[in-house]
C-alpha positions in Angstrom: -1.7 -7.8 -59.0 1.0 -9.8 -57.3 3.0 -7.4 -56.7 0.3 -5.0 -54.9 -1.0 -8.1 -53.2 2.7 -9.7 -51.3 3.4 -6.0 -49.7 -0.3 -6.8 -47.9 0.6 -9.8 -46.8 3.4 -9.1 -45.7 2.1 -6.1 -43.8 -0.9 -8.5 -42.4 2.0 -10.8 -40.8 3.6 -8.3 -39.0 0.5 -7.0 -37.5 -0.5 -10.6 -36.8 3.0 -11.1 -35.4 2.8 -7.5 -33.3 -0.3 -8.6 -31.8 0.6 -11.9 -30.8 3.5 -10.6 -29.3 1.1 -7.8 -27.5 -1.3 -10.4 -26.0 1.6 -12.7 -24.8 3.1 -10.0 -23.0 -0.3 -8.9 -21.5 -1.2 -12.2 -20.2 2.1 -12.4 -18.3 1.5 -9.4 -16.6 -1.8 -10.7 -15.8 0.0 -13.4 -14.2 2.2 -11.7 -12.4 0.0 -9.2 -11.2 -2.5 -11.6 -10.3 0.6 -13.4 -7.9 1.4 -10.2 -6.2 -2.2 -10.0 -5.2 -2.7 -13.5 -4.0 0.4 -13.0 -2.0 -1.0 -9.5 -0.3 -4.3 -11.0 0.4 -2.1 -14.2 2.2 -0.4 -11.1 4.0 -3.8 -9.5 5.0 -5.6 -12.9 6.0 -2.5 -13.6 8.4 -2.5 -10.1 9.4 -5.8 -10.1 10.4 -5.6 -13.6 12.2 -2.8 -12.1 14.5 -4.7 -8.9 15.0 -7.7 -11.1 16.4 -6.0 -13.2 18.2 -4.0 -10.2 20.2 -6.9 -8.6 20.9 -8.9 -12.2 22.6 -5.1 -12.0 24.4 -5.7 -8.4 25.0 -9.2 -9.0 26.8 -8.3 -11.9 28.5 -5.2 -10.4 30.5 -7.6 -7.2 31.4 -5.4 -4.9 29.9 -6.9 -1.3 29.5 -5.3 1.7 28.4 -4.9 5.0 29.7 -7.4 7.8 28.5 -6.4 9.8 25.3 -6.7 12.8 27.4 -4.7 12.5 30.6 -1.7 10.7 28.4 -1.8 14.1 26.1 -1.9 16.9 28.8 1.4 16.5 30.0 3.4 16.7 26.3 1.4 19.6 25.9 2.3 20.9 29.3 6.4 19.8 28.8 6.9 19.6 25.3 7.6 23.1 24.4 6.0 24.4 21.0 9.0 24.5 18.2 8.3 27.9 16.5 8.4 29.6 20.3 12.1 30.3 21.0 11.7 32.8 23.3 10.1 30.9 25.9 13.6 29.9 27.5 13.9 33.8 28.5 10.8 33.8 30.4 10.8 34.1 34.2 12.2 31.3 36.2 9.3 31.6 38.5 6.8 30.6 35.8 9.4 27.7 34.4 8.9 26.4 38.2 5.5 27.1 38.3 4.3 25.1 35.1 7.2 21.8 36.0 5.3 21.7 39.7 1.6 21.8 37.5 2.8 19.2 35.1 4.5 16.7 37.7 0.7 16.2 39.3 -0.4 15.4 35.3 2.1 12.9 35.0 1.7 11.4 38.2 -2.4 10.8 37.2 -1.5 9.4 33.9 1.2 6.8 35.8 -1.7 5.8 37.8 -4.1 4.2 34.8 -1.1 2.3 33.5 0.2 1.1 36.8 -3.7 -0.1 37.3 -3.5 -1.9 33.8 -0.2 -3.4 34.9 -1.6 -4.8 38.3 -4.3 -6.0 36.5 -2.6 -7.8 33.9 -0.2 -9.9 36.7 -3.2 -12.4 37.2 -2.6 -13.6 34.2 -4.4 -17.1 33.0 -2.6 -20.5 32.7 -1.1 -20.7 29.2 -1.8 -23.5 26.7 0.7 -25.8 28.0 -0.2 -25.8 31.4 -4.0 -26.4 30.2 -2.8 -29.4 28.4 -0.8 -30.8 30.6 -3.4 -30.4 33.6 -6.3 -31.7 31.2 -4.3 -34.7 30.2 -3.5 -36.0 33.9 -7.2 -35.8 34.3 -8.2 -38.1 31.6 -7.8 -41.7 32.8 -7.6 -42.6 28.5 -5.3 -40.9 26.1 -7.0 -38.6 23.7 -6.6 -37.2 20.6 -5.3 -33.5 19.8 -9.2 -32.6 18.8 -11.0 -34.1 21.6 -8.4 -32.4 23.5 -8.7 -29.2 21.6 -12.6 -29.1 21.9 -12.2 -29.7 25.2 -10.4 -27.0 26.1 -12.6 -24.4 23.8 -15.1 -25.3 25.8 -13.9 -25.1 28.9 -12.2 -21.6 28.2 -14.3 -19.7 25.4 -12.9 -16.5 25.6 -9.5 -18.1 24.0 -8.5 -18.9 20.4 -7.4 -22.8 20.8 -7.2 -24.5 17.7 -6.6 -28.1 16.9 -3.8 -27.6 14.9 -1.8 -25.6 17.8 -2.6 -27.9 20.3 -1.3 -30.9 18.3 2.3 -28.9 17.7 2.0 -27.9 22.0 1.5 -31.9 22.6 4.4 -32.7 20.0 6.6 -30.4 22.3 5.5 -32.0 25.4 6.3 -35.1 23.5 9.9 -34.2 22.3 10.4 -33.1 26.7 8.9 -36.1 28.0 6.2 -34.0 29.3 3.6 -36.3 27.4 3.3 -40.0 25.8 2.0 -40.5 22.4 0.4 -43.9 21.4 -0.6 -45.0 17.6 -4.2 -46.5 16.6 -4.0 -47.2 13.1 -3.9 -44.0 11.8 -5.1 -42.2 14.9 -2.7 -40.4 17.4 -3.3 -39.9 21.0 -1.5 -38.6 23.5 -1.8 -39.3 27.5 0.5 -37.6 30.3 3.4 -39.4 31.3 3.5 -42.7 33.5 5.0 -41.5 37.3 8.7 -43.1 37.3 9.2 -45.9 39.9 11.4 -45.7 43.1 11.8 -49.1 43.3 15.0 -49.1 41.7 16.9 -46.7 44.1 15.5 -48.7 47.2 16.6 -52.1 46.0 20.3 -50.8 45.2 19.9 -49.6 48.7 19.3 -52.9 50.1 22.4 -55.0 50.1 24.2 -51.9 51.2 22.6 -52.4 54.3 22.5 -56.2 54.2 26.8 -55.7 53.5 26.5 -53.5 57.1 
């Protein structure tokens, strides 16, 4: 009997031990699989985000692009078809013929993207021109979220968020575009004080008293 029974035990353990080994194995690549996909779906969430916001930029500069149609006709009309290699012997007359038909083409599908070009030169104040012309309207500084929901309601059709208008103010801060003033833990930021003259005129003055 003991002999019969230690070759089962010992058989046990190394199916215990297989196994053990098995389900290790296969949680770390659970693991590991599972951190690949958080990591794609952080790519997708901050793919998406840009997408969004270049299409409210898109909208707000007007921009519209050329139909599919006029933009394809004059490839088709130039572009030559690979497999066709005898169309270079054909007559010079029609070579002429089809480069006067497709110069018109081109010329109508310049226009639409000219148009969109024109239209996009009116293009609105950016963030740090809003700032800075909301903040020398406010007689009290502010914080970056009352100035942030200010200006989302002011311009709607743009994506301002508090957190990129508190980095915007930090830069206006670092240029000396903007003052920022502590309230226990509250920040708030005010444009600039106007710099005094007095100084130049009164280093001015005993030069003329000395003449």
């Amino acid at each position: 009997m003991p002999e019969t029974t230690t070759p089962a035990t010992e058989l046990a353990s190394q199916y215990i031990a297989q196994v053990s080994g098995d389900l290790e194995a296969n949680a770390k690549e659970q693991d590991r699989i599972n951190a690949e996909i958080a990591s794609l779906q952080e790519q997708l969430a901050a793919l998406q985000h840009d997408h969004g916001v270049l299409v409210t930029m898109q909208q707000a500069l007007g921009i519209t692009m050329p139909p599919a149609g006029l933009a394809a006709e004059p490839e088709s009309a130039t572009v030559p078809s690979p497999r066709r290699k005898k169309a270079s012997a054909a007559p010079r007359g029609k070579q002429k013929t089809r480069k006067a038909v497709a110069a018109p083409r081109e010329r109508a599908a310049r226009k639409p993207a000219a148009q969109a070009a024109g239209a996009a030169k009116p293009a609105q104040p950016t963030l740090v021109e809003l700032i800075r012309r909301h903040l020398a309207e406010q007689k009290e500084p502010r914080s970056a979220a009352e100035i942030s929901t200010a200006l989302g309601q002011a311009h709607p059709d743009r994506d301002i968020t508090a957190k990129v208008v508190r980095v915007t103010l930090e830069g206006l801060v670092a240029k000396s575009q903007a003052e920022r003033t502590k309230q226990g833990r509250s920040v708030f930021y005010a444009a600039p004080a106007p710099k005094s003259t007095a100084a130049p005129e009164s280093e001015a003055q005993p030069e003329g008293a000395a003449l």
